[in-house]
FIGURO-645559 format. One record per residue: residue in one letter; x, y, z of N, C-alpha, C in turn. Coordinates in pm, whole numbers, plus 50000, padded with zeros to 5 digits. Example, Ala and Ser with C-alpha at 12.3 -4.5 7.8 and 13.67 -1.06 7.14 Angstrom:
% residues 2
A513194943150780512304955050780513204967050780 S512854977550708513674989450714512905000350787 
//
This chain:
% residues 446
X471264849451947472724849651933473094847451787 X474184855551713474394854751607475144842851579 X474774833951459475414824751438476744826251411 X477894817951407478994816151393479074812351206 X480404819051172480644814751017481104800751003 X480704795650896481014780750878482204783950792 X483394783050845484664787050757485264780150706 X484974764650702484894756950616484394754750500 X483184758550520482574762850375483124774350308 X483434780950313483844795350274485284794550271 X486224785750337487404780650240487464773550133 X486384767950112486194756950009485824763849907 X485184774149941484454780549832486104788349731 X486434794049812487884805949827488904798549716 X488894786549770490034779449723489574768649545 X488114769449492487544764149421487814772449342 X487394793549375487814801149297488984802749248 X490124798949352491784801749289492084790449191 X491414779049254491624771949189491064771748976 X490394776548979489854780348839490674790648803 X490974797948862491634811848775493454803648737 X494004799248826495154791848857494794782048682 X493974774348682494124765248602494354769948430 X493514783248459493884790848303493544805548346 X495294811648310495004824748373494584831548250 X494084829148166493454839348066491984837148103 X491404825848140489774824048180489384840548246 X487794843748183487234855048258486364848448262 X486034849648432485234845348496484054853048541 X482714845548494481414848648487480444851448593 X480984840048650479964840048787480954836148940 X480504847348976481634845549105480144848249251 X479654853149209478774862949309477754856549414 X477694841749313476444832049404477604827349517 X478934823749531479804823649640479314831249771 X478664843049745478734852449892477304850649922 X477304839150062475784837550112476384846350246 X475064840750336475264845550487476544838750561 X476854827450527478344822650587479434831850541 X479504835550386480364840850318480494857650395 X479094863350464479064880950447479194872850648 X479244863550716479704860750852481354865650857 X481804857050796483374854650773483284869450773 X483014879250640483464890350598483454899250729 X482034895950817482054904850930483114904151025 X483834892850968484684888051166485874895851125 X486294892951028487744901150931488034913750975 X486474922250925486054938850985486704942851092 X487564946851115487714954551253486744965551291 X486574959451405485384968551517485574980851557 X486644981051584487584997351661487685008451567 X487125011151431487875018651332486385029051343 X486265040751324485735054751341484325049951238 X483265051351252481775050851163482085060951095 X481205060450952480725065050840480135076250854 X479615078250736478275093650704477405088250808 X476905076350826475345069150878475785071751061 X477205075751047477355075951200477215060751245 X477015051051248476955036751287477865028251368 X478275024751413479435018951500479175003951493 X479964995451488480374983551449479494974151575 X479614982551731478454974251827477404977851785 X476884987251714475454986651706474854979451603 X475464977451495475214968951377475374956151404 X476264950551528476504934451587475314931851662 X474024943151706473484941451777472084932451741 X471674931151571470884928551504471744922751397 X473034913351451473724912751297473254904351204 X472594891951261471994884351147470854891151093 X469974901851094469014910251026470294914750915 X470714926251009471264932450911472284926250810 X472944912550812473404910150718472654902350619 X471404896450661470664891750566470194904550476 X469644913350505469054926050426470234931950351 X471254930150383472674934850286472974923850233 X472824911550213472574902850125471694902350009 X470594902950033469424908949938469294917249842 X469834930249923470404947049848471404944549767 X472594933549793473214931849692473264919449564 X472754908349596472374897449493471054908149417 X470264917349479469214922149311469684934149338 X470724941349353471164954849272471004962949336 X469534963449460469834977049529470194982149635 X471264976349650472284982049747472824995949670 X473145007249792473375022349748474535019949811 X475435025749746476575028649832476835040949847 X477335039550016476965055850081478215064450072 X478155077250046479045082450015480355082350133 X481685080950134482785082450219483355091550277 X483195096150426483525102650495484875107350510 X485405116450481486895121150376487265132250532 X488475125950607489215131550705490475132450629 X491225142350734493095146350668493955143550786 X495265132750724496045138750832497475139950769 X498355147950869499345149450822500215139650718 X500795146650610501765139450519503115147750497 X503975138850565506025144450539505635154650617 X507185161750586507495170950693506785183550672 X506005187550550505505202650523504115202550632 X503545211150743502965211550793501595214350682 X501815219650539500325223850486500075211350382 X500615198650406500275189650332499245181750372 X498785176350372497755162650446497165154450361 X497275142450425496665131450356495185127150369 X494595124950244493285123150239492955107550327 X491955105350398491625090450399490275091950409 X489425081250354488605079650324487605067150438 X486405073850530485985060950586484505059150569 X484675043250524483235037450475482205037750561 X481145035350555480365027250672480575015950708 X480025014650814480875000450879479914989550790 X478724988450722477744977350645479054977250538 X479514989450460480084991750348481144984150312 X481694982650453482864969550491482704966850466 X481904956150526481734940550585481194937450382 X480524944350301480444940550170481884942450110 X482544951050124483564953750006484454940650074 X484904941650170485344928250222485424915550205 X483324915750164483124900550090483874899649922 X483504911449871483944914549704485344909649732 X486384916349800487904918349798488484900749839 X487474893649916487644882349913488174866749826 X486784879249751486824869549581487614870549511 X487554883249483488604887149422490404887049437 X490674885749549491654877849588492144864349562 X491284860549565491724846549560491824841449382 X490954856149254491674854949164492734860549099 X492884871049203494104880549120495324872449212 X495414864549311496614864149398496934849149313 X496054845649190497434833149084497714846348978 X497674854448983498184870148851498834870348895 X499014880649016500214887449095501684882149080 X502484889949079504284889449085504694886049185 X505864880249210506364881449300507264893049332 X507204903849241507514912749293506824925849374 X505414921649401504544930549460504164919949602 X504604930049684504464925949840503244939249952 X502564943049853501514956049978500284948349937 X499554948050060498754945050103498114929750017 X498824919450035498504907850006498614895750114 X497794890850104498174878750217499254869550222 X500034871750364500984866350378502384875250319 X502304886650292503344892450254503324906850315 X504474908450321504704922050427505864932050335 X505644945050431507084954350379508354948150431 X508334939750524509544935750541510174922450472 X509364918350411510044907750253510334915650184 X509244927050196509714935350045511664942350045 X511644945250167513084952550209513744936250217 X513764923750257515084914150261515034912250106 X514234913850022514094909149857515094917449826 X514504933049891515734940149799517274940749833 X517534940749964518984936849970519544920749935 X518504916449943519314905649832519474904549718 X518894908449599519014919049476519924923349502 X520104928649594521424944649612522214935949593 X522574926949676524174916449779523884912449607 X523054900949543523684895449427524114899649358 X524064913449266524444922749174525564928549265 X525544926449360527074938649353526914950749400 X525384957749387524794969749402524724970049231 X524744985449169524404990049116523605002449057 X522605006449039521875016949010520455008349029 X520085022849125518355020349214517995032549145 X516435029549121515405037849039514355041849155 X514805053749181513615053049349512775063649286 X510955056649309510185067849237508985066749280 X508225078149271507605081249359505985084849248 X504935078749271503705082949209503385094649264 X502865106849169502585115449231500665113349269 X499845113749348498775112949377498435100449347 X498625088649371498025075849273497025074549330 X496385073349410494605071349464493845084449442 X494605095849395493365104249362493495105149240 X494455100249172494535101748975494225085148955 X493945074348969493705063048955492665063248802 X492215058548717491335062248592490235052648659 X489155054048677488715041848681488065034648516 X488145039848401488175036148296488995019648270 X490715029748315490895019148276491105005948398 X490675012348495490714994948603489204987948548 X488134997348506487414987148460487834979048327 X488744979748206489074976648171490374961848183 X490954968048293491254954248354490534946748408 X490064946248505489014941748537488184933048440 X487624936048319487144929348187488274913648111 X489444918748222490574911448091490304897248231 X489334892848332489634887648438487944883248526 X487664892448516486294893748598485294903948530 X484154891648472483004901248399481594897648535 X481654891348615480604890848705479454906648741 X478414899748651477824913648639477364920048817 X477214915448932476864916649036478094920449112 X479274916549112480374919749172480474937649101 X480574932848946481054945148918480234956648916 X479044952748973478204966848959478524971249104 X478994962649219478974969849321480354976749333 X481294974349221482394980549233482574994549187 X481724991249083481335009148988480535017149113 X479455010849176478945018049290480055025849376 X481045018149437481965024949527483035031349466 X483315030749317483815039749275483425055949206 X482225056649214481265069049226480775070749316 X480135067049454479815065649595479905081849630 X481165088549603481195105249621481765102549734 X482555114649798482895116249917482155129749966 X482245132050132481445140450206482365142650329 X482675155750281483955166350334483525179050406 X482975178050549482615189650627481205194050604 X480395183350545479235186250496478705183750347 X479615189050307479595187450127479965178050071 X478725169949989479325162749916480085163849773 X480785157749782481335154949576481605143349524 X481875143649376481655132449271483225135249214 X483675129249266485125130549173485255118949070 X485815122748936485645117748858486615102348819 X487475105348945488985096248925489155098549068 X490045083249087490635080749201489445070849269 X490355066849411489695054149487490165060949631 X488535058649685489075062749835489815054949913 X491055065349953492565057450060491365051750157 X491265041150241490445040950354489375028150328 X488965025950167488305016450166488715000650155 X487914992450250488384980650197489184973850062 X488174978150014488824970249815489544982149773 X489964990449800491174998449748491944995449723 X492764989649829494284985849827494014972649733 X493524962349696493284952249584492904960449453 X492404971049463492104975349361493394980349307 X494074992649350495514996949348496504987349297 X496564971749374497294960449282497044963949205 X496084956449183495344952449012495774961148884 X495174975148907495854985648870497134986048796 X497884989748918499864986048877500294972648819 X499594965748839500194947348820499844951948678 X499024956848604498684959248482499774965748434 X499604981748491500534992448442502094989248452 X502274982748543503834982548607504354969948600 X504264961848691504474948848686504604938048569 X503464936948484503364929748417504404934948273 X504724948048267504774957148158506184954548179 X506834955148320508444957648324509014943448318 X508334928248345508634915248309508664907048210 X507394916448168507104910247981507804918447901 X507874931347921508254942847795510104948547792 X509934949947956511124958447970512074947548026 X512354937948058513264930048116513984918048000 X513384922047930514084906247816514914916247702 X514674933147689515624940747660516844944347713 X516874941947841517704951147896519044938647953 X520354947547923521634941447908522214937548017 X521774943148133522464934948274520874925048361 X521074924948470520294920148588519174929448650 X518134932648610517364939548677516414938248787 X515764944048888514914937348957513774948148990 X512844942849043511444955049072511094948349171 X510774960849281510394956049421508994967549437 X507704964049469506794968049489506184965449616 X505664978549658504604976449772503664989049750 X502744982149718501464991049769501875003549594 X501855012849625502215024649508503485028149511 X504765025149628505895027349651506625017249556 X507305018849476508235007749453509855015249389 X510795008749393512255011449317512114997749297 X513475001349140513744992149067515464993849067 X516184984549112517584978749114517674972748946 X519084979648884519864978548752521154973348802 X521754964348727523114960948731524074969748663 X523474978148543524044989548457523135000348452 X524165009748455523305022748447522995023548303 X523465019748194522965021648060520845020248087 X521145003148142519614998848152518885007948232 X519395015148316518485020148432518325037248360 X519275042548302518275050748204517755050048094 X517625037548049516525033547969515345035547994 X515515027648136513915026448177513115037048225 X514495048648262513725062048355513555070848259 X513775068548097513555074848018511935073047970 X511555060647979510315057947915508875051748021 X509915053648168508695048148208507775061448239 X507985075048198506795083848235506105087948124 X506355080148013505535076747876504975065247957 X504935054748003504245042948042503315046348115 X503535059448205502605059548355501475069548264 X501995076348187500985090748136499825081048030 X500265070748016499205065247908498115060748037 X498505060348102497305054848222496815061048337 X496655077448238496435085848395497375089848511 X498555082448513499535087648645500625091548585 X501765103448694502705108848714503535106048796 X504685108448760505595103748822506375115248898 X506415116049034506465129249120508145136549031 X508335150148943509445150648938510485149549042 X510385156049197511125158449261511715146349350 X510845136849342511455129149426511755117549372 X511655113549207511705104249128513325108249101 X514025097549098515705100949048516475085949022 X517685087949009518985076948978519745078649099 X519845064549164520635063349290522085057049232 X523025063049250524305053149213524505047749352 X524195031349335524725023249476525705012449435 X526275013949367527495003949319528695000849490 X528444989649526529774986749579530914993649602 X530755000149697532465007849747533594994949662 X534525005149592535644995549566536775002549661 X538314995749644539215000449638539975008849552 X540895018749609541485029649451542745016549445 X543575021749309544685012349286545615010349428 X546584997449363547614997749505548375012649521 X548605015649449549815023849450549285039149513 X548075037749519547355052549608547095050849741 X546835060349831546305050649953545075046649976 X545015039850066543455030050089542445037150097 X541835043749984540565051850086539325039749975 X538395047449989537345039749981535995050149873 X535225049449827534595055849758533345056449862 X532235069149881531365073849949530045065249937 X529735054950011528985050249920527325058449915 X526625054649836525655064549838523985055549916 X523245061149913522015056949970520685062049926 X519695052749995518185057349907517365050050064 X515825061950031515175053950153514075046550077 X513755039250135512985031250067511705018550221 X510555022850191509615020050339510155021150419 X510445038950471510975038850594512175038750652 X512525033350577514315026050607515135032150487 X516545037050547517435043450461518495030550431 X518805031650294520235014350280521065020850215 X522065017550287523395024850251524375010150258 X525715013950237526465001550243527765003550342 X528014993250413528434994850538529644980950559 X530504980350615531484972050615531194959150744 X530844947450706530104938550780531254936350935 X531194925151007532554922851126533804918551036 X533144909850937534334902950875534954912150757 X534574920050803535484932950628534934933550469 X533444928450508533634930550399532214935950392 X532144941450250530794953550211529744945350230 X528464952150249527204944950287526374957150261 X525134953850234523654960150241523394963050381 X523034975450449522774975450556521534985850570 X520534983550652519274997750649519355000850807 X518635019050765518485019150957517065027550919 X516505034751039514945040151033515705051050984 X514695051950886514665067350801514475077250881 X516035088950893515955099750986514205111551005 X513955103950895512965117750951511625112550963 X511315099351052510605094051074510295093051216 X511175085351330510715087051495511145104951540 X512305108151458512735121151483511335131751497 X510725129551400509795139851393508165138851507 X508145123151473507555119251558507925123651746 X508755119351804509565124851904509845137251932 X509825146251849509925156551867508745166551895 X507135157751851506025166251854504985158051908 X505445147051984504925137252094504755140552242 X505385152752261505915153952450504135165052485 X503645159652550503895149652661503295138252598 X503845129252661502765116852575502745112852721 X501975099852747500975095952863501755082352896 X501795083553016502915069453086502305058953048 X502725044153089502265032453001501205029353137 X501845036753256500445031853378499275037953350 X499465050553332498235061153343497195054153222 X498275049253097497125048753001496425033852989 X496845024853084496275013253101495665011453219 X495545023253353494805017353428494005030753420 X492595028353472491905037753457492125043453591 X491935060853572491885069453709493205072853727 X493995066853673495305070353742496155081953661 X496545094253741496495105553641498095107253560 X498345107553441498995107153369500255116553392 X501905108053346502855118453366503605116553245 X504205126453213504935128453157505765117753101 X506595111452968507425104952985508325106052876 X509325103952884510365107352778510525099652645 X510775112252531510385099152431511605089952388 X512485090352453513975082852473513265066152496 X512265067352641511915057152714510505048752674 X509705061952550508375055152499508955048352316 X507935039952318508285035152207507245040752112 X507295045451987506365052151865505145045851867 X504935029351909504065024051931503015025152026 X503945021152120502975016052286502355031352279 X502475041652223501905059652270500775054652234 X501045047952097499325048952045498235037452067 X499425025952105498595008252049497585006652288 X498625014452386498515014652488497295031452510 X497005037352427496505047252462495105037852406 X495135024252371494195018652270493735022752161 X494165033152067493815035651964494075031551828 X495365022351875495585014751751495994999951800 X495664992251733496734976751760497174972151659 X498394971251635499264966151522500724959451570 X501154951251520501774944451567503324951351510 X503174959651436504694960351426504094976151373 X505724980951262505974998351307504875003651217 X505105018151240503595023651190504005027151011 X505585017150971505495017150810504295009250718 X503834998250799503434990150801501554993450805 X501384999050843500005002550864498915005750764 X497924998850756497214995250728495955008150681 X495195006250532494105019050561493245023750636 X492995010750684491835014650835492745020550964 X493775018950956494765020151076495125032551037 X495045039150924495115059150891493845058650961 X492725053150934491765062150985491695065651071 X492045051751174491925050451318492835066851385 X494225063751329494805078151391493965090151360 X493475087251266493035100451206491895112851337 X491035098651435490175099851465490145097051617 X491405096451609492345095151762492545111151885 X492535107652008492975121252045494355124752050 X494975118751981496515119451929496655123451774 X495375125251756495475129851588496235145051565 X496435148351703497285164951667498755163651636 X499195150751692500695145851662500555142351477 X501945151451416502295146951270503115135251289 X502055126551243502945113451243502935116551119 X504405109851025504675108750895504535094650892 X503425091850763503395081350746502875082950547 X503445089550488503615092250403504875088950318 X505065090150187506275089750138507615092550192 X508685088850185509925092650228510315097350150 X511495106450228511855125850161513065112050082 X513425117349950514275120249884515335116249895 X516485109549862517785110349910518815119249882 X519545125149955520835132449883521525126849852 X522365140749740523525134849693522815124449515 X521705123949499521345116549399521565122049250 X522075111249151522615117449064521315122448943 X521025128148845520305135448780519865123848695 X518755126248646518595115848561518425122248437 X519065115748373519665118348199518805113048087 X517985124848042517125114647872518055112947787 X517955104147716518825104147632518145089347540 X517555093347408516945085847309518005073347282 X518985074947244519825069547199519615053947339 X519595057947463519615046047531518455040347568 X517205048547529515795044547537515135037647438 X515895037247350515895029647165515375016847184 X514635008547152514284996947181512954988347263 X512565004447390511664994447496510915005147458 X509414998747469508585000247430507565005647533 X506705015947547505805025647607504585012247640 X504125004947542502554998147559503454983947583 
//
């Protein structure tokens, strides 16, 4: 019987590391790597979810539990002296937005490939999470898209509204440099054993219908340490750049709300907010990324006012932006007065619902034998189709979902349904965004 993780030890360990990085955040830290014994790669295994689709090796998560203390001792070994291989990533598509010829890449590891990047992303957590902003809420512990959305309407409610910067990376996990994340990386973590297994999975190759390739840039969507990696990344490029560089210039109240590669930025003045949309695609191009033209723009969300007394009462249109899922527009509360309000982004259950029928009753798909009817998608919820068909379990909507949780659909017999779980379309009605040197004068590209 496989032993149990001593997770006591392995909090102690967790919390020794934050604790050092916390005490001086300029320290680069040397040795991180003797941390991950067999308690440390236990823990990592329990984390793993079991249910998610095997690798190139074909492997499944019961068969590797079946010998797990072998096999995690021998992946212990392979990685404290170096020769651990990392196996190339099994590269599925599924639908992205409403264009039927788009699709999203995801990327799935082997299930050993986990349970290591897991242990790495561990560590590493616990030193990038005393870095991190509080304005980055994707994929960190204890923080969700839905802080990220009450942060921003409260931003909104304090300012008044104002001007939203809604923008969109074009490809960021397949244009990622890894140049320069190893370069961050250097400004933080020189652990020669961590970081060789990171360069491993960032050349690893992917294997697409047979064929493999070596792409020269980017991080596979799908792997454990991705989404930490992706922080790290932006907290560099973005984060750190718009708190230190761009915010002690600029003449009103600004704010930056991040998740994951999605983020808008709320201005109290539009002067400031084309400042910043002037120079931040000088900021992104120094580091390998683009900024999607079409769906990158200037939201005017200023507060409906009143026209003078002497006209009649009408009210100004107010405008809107979607942002994870959710569209925020401004809306007149019980008591009369303006408020921040969001609803599900129209072209999200719509589309879903519309290319769901038949989907499978909640009896048929929980008891076995019992033959399936029809049910309306008025009466099914976007969830229970998939979390009751058992192919996914997540506790809340599918904005929210997780890289292993693409895969899982990916590899689902519901994978013919376009779920959009991709960027959100655009808002109308958005006003143009204006270069103009004269108001970009001052903030600085590096």
């Amino acid at each position: 019987m496989a032993r149990s993780p001593n997770l006591e030890s392995v909090s102690t360990r967790l919390q020794r590391i934050a604790q050092l990085a916390r005490e001086d955040r300029t320290r680069v830290l040397v040795s991180l790597a003797h941390h991950i014994d067999m308690d440390f790669l236990r823990e990592a295994y329990r984390r793993t979810r079991k249910d998610g689709a095997p690798g190139v090796d074909g492997l499944t998560a019961a068969a590797y539990g079946e010998n797990l203390e072998e096999n995690l001792q021998s992946l212990l070994d392979r990685f404290k002296s170096g020769r651990y291989k990392a196996p190339p990533v099994r590269r599925v598509y599924i639908p992205k937005g409403s264009d039927p010829t788009k699709k999203r890449p995801i990327g799935m590891p082997t299930f050993e490939d986990k349970i290591l990047q897991r242990s790495v992303t561990m560590v590493l957590e616990a030193v990038y999470e005393q870095d991190f902003l509080d304005c980055s809420y994707g994929f960190r512990p204890g923080r969700s898209a839905h802080q990220a959305i009450r942060r921003l309407r409260q931003d909104l409610m304090s300012m008044g509204g104002g001007w939203v910067l809604e923008a969109d990376i074009e490809g960021f996990y397949d244009n990622l440099d890894p140049r320069h994340l190893r370069d961050f990386l250097d400004q933080r973590v020189r652990d020669g054993v961590l970081r060789r297994a990171i360069d491993k999975w960032l050349s690893a190759g992917v294997m697409e219908e047979g064929n493999l390739s070596y792409p020269t840039t980017g991080t596979p969507q799908g792997g454990v340490i991705s989404p930490l990696l992706s922080n790290i990344y932006l907290h560099k490029v973005l984060d750190e750049w718009f708190e230190a560089t761009v915010r002690p210039r600029l003449n009103g109240q600004a704010s930056l709300i991040r998740f994951a590669d999605d983020f808008v930025v709320v201005f109290e003045l539009e002067a400031d907010a084309r400042r910043v949309l002037d120079v931040l695609p000088k900021r992104f191009d120094r580091f390998g990324l683009r900024l999607h033209p079409g769906k990158t723009r200037l939201v005017r969300f200023e507060r409906p006012r009143k026209t003078e007394p002497d006209r009649p009462q009408r009210h100004e249109e107010p405008r809107s932006f979607d942002f994870l899922g959710f569209t925020h527009y401004w809306e007149k509360s019980r008591r009369g007065n303006w408020a921040v309000k969001r609803k599900t982004a129209s072209d999200r259950n719509t589309r879903f619902f519309a290319e769901a029928q038949p989907v499978v009753s909640r009896e048929s798909a929980c008891t076995p034998g019992l033959a399936a009817r029809p049910a309306s998608p008025q009466a099914a919820g976007t969830l229970w189709v998939l979390r009751d068909n058992r192919e996914l379990k997540v506790p809340e909507q599918c904005a929210s979902l997780g890289q292993e949780d693409l895969a899982q659909v990916a590899q689902s017999p519901l994978a013919h349904i376009k779920l959009d779980l991709g960027a959100v379309q655009p808002p109308s009605g958005a006003l143009p965004a204006a270069q103009s040197k004269d108001l970009s004068r001052g903030l600085k590209v590096a």
